[in-house]
ZAMARGU-4260 file (C-alpha; in steps of 0.2 Angstrom, whole numbers, plus 5000, padded with zeros to 4 digits):
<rodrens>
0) 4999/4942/4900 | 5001/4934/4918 | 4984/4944/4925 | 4972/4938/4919 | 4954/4941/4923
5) 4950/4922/4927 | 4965/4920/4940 | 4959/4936/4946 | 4941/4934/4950 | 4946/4921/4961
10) 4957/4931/4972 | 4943/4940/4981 | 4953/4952/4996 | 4942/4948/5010 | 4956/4947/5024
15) 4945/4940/5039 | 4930/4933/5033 | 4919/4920/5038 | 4908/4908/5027 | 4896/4895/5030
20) 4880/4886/5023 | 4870/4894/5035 | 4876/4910/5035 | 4878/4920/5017 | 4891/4935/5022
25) 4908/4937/5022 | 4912/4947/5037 | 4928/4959/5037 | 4935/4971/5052 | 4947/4975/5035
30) 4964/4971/5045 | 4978/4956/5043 | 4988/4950/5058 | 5002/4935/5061 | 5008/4927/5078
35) 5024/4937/5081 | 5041/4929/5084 | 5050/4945/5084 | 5058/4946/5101 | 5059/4965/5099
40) 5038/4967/5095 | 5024/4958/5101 | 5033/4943/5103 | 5018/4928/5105 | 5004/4940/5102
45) 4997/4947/5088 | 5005/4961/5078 | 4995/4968/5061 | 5002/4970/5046 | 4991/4976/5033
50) 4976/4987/5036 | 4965/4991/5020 | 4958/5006/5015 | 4942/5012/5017 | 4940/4997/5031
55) 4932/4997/5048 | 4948/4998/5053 | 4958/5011/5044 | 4942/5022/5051 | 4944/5017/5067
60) 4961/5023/5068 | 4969/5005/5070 | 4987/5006/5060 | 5003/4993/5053 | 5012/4985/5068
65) 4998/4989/5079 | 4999/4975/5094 | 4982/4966/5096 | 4984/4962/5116 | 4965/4956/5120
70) 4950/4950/5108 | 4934/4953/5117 | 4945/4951/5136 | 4952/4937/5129 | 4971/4938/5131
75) 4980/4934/5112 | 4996/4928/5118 | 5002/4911/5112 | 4986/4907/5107 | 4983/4895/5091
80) 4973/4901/5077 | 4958/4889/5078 | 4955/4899/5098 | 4959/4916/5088 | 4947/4913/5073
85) 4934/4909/5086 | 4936/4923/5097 | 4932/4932/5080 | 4917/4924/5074 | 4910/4913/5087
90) 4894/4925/5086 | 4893/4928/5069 | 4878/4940/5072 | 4887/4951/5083 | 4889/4967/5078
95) 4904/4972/5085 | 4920/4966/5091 | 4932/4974/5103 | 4951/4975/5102 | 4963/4981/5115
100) 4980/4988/5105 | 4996/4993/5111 | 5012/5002/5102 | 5023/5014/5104 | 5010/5028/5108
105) 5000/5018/5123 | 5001/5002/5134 | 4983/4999/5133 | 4968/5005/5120 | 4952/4997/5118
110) 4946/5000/5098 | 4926/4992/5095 | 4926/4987/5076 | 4909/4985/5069 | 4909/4969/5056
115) 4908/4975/5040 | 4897/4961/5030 | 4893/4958/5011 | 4885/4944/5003 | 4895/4930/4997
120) 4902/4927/4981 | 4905/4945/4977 | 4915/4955/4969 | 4919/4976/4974 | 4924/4989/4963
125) 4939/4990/4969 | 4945/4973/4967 | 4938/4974/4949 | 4948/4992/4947 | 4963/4981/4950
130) 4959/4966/4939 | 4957/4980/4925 | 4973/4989/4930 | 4976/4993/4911 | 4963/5003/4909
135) 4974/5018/4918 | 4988/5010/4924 | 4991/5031/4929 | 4980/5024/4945 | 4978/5007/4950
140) 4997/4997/4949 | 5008/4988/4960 | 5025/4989/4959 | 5041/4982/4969 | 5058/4988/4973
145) 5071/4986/4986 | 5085/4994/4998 | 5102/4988/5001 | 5098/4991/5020 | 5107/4986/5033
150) 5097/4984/5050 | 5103/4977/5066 | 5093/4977/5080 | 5097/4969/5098 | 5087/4954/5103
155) 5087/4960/5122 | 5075/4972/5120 | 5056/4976/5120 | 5053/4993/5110 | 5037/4994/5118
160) 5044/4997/5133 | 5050/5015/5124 | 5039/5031/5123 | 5050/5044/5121 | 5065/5052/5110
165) 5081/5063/5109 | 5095/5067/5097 | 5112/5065/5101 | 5119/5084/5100 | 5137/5087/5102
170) 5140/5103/5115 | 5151/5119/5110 | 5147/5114/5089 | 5138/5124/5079 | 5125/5111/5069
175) 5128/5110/5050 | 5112/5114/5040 | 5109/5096/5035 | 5110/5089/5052 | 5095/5102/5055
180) 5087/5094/5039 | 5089/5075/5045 | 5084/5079/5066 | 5067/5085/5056 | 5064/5071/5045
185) 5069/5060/5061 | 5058/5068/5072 | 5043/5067/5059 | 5043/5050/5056 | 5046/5045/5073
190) 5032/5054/5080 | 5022/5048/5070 | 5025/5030/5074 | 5018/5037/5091 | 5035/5042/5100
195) 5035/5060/5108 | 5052/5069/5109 | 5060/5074/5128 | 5073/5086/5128 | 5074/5082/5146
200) 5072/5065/5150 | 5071/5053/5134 | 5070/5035/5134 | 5080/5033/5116 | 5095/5045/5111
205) 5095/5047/5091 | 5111/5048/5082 | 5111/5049/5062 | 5127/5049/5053 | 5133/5050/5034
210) 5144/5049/5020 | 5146/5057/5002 | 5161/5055/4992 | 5168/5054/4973 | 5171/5038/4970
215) 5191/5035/4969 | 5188/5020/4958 | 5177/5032/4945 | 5187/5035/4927 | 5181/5048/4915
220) 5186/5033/4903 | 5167/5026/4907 | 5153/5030/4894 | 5146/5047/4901 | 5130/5042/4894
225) 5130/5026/4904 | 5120/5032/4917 | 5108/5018/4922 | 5094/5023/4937 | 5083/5012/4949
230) 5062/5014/4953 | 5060/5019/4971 | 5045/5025/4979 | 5045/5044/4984 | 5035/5048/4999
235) 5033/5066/4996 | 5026/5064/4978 | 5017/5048/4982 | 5023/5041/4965 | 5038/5029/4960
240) 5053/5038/4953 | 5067/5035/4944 | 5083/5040/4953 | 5101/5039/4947 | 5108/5025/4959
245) 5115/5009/4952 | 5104/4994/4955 | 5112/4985/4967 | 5113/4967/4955 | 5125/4980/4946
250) 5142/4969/4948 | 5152/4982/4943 | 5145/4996/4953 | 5160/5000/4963 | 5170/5006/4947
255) 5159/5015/4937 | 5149/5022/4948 | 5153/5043/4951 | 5149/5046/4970 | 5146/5036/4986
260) 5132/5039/4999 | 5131/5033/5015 | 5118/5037/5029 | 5109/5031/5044 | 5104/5031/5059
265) 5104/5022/5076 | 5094/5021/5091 | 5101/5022/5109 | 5095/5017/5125 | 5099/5026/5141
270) 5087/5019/5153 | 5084/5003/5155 | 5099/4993/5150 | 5113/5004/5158 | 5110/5020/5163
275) 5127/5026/5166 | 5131/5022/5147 | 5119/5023/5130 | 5118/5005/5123 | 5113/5003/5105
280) 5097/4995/5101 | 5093/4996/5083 | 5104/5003/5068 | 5098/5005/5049 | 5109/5012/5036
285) 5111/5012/5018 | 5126/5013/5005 | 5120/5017/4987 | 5132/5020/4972 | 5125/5035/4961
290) 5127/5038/4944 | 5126/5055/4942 | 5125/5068/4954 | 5114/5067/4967 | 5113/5078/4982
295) 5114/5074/5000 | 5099/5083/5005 | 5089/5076/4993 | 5093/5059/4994 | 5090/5060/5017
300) 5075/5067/5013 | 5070/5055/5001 | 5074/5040/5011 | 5072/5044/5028 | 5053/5039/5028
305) 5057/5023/5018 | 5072/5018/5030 | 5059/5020/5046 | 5046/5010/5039 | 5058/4996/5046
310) 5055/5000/5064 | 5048/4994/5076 | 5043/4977/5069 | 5059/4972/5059 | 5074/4959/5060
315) 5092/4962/5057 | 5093/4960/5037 | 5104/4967/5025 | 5092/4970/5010 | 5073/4977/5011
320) 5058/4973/5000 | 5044/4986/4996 | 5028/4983/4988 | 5019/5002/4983 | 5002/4996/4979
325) 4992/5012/4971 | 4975/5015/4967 | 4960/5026/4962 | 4945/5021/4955 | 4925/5026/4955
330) 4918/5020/4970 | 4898/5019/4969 | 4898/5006/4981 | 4891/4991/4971 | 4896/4972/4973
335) 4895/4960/4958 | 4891/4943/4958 | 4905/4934/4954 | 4897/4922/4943 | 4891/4935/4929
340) 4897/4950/4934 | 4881/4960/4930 | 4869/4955/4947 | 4870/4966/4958 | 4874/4953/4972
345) 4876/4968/4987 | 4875/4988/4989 | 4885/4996/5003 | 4873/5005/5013 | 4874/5022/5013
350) 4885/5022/4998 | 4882/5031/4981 | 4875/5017/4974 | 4862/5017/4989 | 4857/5033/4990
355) 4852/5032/4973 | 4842/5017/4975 | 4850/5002/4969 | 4847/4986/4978 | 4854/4970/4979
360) 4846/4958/4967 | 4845/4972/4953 | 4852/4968/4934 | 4863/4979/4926 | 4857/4981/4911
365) 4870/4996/4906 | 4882/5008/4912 | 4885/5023/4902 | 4876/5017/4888 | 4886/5000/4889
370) 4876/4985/4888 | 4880/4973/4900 | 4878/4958/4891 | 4894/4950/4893 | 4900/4934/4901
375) 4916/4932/4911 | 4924/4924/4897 | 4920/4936/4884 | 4925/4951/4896 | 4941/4942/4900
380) 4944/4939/4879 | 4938/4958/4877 | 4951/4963/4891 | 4965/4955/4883 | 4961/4961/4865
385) 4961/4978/4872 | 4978/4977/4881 | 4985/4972/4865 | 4978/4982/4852 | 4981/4998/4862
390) 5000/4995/4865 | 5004/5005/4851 | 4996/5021/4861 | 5007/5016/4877 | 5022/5028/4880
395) 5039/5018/4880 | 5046/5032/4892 | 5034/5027/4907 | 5040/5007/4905 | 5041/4997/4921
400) 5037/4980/4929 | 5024/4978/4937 | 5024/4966/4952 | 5017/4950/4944 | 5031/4953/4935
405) 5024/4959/4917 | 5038/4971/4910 | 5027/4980/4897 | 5017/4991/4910 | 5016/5009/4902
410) 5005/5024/4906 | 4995/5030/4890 | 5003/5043/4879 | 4995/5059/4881 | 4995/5061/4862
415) 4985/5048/4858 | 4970/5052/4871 | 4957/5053/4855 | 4963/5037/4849 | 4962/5028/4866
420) 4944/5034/4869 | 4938/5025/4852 | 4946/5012/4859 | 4937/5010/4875 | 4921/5012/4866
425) 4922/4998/4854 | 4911/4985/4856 | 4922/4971/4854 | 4934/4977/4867 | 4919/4973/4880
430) 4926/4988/4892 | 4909/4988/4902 | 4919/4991/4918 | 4930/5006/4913 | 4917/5017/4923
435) 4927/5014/4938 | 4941/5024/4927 | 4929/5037/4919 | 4935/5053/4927 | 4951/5051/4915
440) 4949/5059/4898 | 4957/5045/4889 | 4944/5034/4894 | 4929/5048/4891 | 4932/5063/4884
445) 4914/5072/4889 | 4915/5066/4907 | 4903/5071/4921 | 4905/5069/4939 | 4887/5055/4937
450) 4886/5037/4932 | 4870/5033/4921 | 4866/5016/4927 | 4852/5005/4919 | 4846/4990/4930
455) 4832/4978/4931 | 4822/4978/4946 | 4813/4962/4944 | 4797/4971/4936 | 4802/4984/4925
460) 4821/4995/4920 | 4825/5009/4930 | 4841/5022/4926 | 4846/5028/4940 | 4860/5044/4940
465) 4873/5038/4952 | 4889/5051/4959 | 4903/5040/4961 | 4917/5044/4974 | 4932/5045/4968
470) 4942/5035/4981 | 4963/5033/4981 | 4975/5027/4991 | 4991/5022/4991 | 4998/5008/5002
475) 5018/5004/5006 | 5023/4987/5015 | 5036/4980/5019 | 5037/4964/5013
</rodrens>
């Protein structure tokens, strides 16, 4: 297996931290960033590109392809990293820093993000629900797929300069349902990137346009079984799903494939460029070859939001990657120590964990009735026993490839639940941290909505009764 849990506990996720000898926290605002060179976005300053959940960030409101303009009153464009880092963590004491943001919703917003600190050397629950992904794979995976997109865009223009929106209507025709259908999913996703729609006066006219034929080149001389489909991440559902579309490494595509679809959209400026004439400035369309039938509505509505996750902050490509990063795990708000992953080495305050009354410092001596006497090695031996003894319960119809590029990812069958759970409770499998997955009955089948957790203090063993939150999210970027 290509995850192991030694690589893994060396990748801890702290995305802006800050260590030294004299100070012992890792300090997070819970956001990534790059210097853009995107003529289109940002270009010089610096634009975020990842924002994790639960973060100081996320809960502050601060979003993907955000514009950081100012740290602290201190203007970001074209400066180097070594004068950005130190904007960020020249007072490491400081409680807060403040960031002024711009995007398509406003020229100028001031966030104050409190630093988010935790001891050094740690390890969170949910980096270790995805180090032990294959405890329910049903939750915590990462997966990767693509678009045949085509996006232009043109160089000459700031999309920050736009606010508002309209879609191109021809006059005296009536407006064919799915027309209607596509103006909605439009004006959806575009209002939420911060654009408002202006019937009267718009910056950007919207124009979308499509195509869905039989293929000429399709003979009923191909196996009617053959019917081959590709994993892409539905929106609605939040889940990945298996649609009958050719994979576009598929050479022969254009011949056996039963129907064409074509769709897009483009963006049109009438104000600043030439206002006696609309000027495009950005296009993304698609062209899939489908297998079986698929219908027009469904596909629009299906790939609209995917399509538009390309603006504002894109290039002119003529593929797209995705990564759909999922997750969902019991949060109590505990940090291991990395070294022997039973010290408690941080508690979040105010968290589950706290409340109850565990502190940093505290042993874990078990958690639901699991003694933690493990070290990394034998929980990393024990991990990959498990994985290979409980292939057999796996369910061949759910395979897919994970994005580390491990091909025998399956979600547990759903007849063998009473099997799996002996599984999880042997003692050689050393599954001490499959209470982060303990609200799913296949890892115990007489759950309750409370952790028992038994812990050293220093003096004597306490048990403490912990609720856990369950916590989930779902992340798509583009990569």
């Amino acid at each position: 297996m290509r995850k192991t849990l030694s690589v893994c506990l060396l990748l801890l996720l702290v995305v802006i931290n800050i260590k030294s000898q004299d100070y012992d926290k890792n300090c997070f605002f819970g956001f990534s960033f790059e210097v853009s060179q995107n003529p289109n976005w940002g270009y010089g300053e610096l634009v975020i590109t990842d924002v994790s959940p639960n973060s100081p960030a996320e809960k502050t409101g601060i979003k993907v392809n955000d514009i950081i303009m100012e740290i602290n009153g201190n203007a970001t464009y074209l400066r180097d990293n070594q004068t950005i880092a130190r904007w960020l963590f020249e007072d490491m004491y400081a409680p807060t820093v403040k960031f002024t943001i711009r995007n398509m919703n406003t020229y100028f917003k001031e966030y104050t993000l409190n630093r988010e600190c935790i001891a050094t050397n740690s390890v969170s629950e949910r980096e270790l629900s995805r180090i032990f992904a294959f405890y329910s794979l049903e939750d915590t995976n990462e997966r990767l797929f693509s678009l045949p997109l085509r996006v232009e865009t043109n160089k000459d223009v700031d999309f920050t300069d736009y606010h508002t929106f309209d879609f191109y209507t021809p006059s005296g025709v009536d407006t064919p349902p799915i027309d209607v259908q596509i103006t909605a999913l439009l004006e959806k996703e575009l209002i939420a990137k911060g654009l408002t729609r202006d019937t009267s006066d718009p910056d950007i006219v919207v124009q979308a346009y499509y195509s869905y034929v039989p293929n000429p080149r399709f003979s009923a001389l191909v196996n009617p079984n053959y019917a081959p489909g590709t994993w892409r991440y539905d929106s609605e559902r939040e889940q990945m799903t298996s649609l009958s579309i050719f994979d576009e490494k598929e050479k022969n595509k254009e011949n056996v494939a039963q129907f064409i679809v074509e769709y897009g959209f483009s963006l049109y400026d009438r104000k600043y460029i030439d206002k006696k004439k609309l000027t495009q400035i950005w296009d993304c369309s698609i062209t899939d070859y489908l297998s079986a039938q698929y219908t027009l509505e469904n596909y629009v509505k299906f790939h609209t939001p995917l399509m538009l996750k390309q603006f504002p902050y894109s290039e002119s490509k003529t593929k797209a990657d995705y990564k759909a990063e999922f997750n969902r795990y019991n949060y109590t708000g505990i940090y291991f120590d990395a070294n022997d992953l039973t010290t408690v080495k941080d508690v979040e305050i105010g968290s589950p964990a706290y409340q109850a009354g565990i502190r940093p410092g505290y042993v874990i001596r078990k958690i639901n009735n699991k003694k933690f006497d493990h070290t990394k090695e034998s929980l990393s031996e024990g991990y990959k026993r498990f994985i290979s003894e409980t292939m057999p319960y796996r369910d061949e119809a759910t395979r897919f490839t994970n994005a580390e590029g491990y091909s025998d990812c399956m979600f547990w069958n759903i007849g063998y639940y009473a099997d799996i759970v002996k599984e999880f409770n042997k003692t050689q499998n050393v599954t001490h941290f499959a209470y982060l997955y303990d609200f799913r009955k296949y890892v115990n089948s007489k759950y309750e909505d409370k952790i028992t957790i038994e812990a050293w203090d220093g003096m004597q063993i306490r048990i403490f009764q912990v609720k856990p939150e369950i916590r989930k999210s779902v992340v798509i970027k583009v990569q």
